[in-house]
C-alpha positions in Angstrom: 106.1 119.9 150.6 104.4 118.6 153.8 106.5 120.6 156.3 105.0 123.8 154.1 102.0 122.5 154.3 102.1 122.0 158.4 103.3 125.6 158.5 100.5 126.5 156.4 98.0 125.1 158.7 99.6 126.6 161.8 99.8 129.9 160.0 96.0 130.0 159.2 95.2 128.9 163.1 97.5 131.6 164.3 95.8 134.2 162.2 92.3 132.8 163.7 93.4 132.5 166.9 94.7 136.3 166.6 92.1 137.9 165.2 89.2 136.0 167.5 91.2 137.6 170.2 91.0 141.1 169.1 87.3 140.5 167.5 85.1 138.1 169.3 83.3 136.2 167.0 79.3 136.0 167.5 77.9 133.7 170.0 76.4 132.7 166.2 77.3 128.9 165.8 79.1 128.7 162.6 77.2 125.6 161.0 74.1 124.4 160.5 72.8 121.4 163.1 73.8 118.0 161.0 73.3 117.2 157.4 70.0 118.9 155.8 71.6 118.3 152.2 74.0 116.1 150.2 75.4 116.8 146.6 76.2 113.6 145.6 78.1 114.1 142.0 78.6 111.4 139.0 81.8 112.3 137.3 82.5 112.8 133.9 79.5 112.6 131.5 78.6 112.8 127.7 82.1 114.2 125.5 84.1 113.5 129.0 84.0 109.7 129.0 86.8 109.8 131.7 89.2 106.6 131.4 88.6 103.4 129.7 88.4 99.6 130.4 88.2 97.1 128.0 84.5 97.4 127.9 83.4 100.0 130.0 84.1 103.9 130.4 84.2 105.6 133.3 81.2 108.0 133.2 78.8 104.9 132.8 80.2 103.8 136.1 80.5 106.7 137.4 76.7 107.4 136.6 75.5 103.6 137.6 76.9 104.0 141.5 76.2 107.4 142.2 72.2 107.1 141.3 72.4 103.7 143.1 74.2 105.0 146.3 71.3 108.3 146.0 68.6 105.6 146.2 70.0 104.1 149.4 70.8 107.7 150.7 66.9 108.4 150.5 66.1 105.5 151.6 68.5 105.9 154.7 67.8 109.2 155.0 64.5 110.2 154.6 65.5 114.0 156.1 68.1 114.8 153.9 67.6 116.4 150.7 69.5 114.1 148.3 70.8 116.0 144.9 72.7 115.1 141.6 74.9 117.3 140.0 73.6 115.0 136.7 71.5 111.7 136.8 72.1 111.3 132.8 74.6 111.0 130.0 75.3 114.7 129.7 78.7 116.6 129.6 78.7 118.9 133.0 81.0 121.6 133.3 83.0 121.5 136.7 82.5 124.6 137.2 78.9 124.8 137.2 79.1 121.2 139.7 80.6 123.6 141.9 78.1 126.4 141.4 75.3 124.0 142.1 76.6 122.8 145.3 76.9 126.3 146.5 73.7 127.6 145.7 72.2 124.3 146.5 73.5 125.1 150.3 74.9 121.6 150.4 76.5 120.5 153.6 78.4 117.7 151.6 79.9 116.8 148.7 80.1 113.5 147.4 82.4 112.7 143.7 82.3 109.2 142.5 85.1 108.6 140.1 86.7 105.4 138.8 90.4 105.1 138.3 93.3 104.0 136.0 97.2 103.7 135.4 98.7 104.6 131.7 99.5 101.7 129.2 102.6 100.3 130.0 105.2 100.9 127.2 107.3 98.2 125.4 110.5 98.5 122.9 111.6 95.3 121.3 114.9 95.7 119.7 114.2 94.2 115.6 118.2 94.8 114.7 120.0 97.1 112.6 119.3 99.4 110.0 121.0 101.5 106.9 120.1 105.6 107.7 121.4 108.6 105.2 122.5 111.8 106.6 124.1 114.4 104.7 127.1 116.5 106.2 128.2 120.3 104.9 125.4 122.5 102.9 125.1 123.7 99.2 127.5 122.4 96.5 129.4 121.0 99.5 126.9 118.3 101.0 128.0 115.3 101.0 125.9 112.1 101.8 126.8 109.2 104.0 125.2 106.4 105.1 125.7 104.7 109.5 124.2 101.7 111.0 121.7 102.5 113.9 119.7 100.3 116.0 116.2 99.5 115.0 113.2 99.4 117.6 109.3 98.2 117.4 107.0 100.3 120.2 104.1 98.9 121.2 101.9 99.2 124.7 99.4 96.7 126.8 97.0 97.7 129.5 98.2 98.3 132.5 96.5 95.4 134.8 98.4 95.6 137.6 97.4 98.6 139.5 94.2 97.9 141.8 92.0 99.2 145.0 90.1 102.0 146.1 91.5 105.5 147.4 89.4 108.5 148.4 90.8 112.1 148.2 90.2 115.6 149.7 91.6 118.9 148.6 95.2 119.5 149.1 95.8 122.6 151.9 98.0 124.0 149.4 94.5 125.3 148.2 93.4 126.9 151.3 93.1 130.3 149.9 90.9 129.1 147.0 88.7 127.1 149.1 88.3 130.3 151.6 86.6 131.9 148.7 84.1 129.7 148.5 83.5 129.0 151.9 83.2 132.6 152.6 80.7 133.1 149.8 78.8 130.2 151.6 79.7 132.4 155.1 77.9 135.3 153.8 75.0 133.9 152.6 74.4 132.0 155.7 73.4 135.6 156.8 70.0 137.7 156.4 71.1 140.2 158.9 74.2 142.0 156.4 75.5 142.1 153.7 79.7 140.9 154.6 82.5 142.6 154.3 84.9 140.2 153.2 87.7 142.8 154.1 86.6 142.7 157.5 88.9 140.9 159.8 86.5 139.7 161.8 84.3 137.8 158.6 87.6 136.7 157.5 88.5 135.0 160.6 85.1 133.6 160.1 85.7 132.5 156.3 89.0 130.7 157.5 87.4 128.9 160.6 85.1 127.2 158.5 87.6 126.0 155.9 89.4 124.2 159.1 86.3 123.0 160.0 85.7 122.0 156.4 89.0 120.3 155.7 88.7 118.4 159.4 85.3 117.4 158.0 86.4 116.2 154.7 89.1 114.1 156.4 86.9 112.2 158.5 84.8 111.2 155.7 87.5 110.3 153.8 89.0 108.4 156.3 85.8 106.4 157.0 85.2 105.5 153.3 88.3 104.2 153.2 88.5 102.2 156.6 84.8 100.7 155.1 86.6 99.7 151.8 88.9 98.2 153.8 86.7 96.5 156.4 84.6 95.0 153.3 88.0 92.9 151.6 89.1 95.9 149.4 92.8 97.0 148.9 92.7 100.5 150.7 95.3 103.0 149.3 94.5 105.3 151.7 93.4 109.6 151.9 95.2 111.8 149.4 95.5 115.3 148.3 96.1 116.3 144.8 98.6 118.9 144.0 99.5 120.8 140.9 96.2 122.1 140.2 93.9 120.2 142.8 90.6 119.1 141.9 88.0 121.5 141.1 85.2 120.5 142.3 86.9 119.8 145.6 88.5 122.9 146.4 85.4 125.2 144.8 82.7 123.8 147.2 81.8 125.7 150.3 81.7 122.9 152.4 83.1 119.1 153.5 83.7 117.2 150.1 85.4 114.5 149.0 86.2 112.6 145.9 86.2 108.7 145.7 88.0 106.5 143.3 86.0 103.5 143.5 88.4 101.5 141.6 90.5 100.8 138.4 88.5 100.3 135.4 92.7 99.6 133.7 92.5 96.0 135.7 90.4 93.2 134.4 89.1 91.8 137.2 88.5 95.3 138.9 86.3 96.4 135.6 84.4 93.6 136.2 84.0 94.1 139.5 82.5 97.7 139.1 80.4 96.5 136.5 78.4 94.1 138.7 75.4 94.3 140.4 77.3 92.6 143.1 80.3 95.8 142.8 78.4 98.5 142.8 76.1 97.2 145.6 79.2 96.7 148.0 80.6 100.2 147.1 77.6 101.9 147.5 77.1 100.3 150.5 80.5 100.9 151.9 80.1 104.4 150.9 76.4 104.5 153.0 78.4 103.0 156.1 80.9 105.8 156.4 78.2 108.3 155.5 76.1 107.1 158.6 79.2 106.8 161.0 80.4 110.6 159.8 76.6 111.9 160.4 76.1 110.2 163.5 79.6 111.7 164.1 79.2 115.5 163.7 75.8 115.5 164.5 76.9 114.0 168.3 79.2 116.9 168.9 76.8 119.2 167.7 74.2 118.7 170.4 75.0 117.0 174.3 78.1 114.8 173.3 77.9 110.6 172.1 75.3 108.5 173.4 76.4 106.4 176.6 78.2 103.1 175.2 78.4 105.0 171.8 81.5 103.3 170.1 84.3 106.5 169.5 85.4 107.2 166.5 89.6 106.6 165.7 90.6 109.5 164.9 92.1 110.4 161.3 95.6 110.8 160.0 96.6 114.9 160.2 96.9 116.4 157.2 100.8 116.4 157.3 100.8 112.7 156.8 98.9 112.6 153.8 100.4 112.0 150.5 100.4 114.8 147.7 99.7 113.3 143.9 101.0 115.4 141.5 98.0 114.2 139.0 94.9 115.9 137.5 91.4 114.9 137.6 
């Protein structure tokens, strides 16, 4: 799976590289200078209570950090537009999370989720029992009894799993996320209406998704090195295969998803519960934030400040792991 996806990757820079040389793209730079607007989006909501603690469901949590790390956004921020995809208990189709991001013109994408591992299953073996079977059909069946063993099933939570890990979407979903980056592409224009059969728009549409996944990466990477940095168990930047995630994949620009925790352990429940939780994850979450905008916004215009502290630069994407699991 990784080495297609490393041949994936060289095959869409090939393509880029090709078609730039046969049509120059405009002198046009391809982004917007910095961040002018961050989707920042609480997941689950009203009938999709996500996973479970003992106390607690995920879409409360969910809800509780993400209008908590919005506050501190605007307060850190006071130039970026700062938007929810729902600041209430309502269900909110992914779809239209997506759709709102887009048309929103959002230059990031920010999913707060909450994690959890399945109950783990138990069989206790109670003995032996008497069972009936019958053997031949019609006036012919004849019963008989056998001994078979005799099991009790039962399940407990699953409280060993903990820590934080961020995803981004898996390049397996390049094509899908093209589409929406090229919708994003086109509207970035006044001058024409695109063709997206154009060669030259679609080497366009695909050098933005790079610079979109590259993006995503970085954030990722920094959210988790801040988790990290702050006494968390970091379990690192994934991508999700299978179906991918949504609301990852269907947003024109850099987005990532955050599991901030799982609500299956006691202590981490409580922990993102707390005033004293969600302070530290919204706060970690601020830190990389800050680091990736001073970032991109540095390369942008003359370079790093003198003495500005470089950043370490991420895993590729053919390290990352692929989960097989859907959110």
């Amino acid at each position: 799976m990784i080495k297609k996806i490393s041949i994936s990757l060289f095959c869409v820079l090939f393509v880029i590289a090709l078609v730039s040389f046969i049509h120059p793209l405009p002198a046009k730079p391809l982004q917007k200078i910095g961040l002018k607007t961050i989707i920042i989006d609480a997941g689950h909501g009203g009938k999709a209570t996500g996973t479970s603690g003992v106390y607690s469901q995920e879409k409360e949590v969910c809800l509780d950090i993400a209008l908590k790390l919005g506050k501190k956004m605007e307060e850190a921020f006071p130039d970026v537009k700062i938007l929810y995809t729902r600041t209430t208990d309502v269900y909110t189709d992914n779809r239209w999370r997506a759709d709102f991001a887009n048309k929103s013109a959002g230059d990031l994408f920010l999913s707060i989720h909450a994690n959890a591992m399945p109950p783990i299953k138990h069989t206790k073996y109670l003995g032996t029992k008497k069972q009936t079977y019958y053997v031949k059909k019609g006036g012919k069946k004849i019963k008989k009894t056998r001994t078979v063993p005799r099991y009790s099933v039962y399940y407990t939570p699953n409280n060993v799993r903990y820590g934080t890990e961020t995803y981004i979407w898996a390049a397996d979903r390049t094509d899908e996320k093209e589409e929406f980056v090229a919708e994003m592409v086109g509207e970035d224009s006044t001058e024409f209406i695109p063709d997206i059969t154009d060669p030259e728009f679609k080497a366009r549409a695909l050098l933005w998704t790079k610079k979109h996944f590259d993006k995503s990466l970085l954030l990722a990477t920094m959210v988790e090195e801040e988790f990290g940095s702050a006494g968390r168990l970091s379990l690192g930047v994934k991508q999700r295969n299978e179906k991918g995630i949504w609301v990852l994949q269907a947003t024109g620009m850099p987005s990532i998803l955050v599991e901030t925790g799982f609500l299956t352990n006691h202590d981490e429940e409580d922990y993102l519960n707390s005033e004293k939780g969600q302070d530290e994850i919204t706060n970690n979450i601020l830190n990389a934030v800050k680091r990736y905008k001073t970032t991109i916004e540095s390369k942008l215009t003359q370079g790093s400040a003198p003495g500005a502290k470089a950043e370490k630069k991420p895993a590729s994407a053919s390290t990352l792991p692929l989960i097989a699991k859907k959110k």
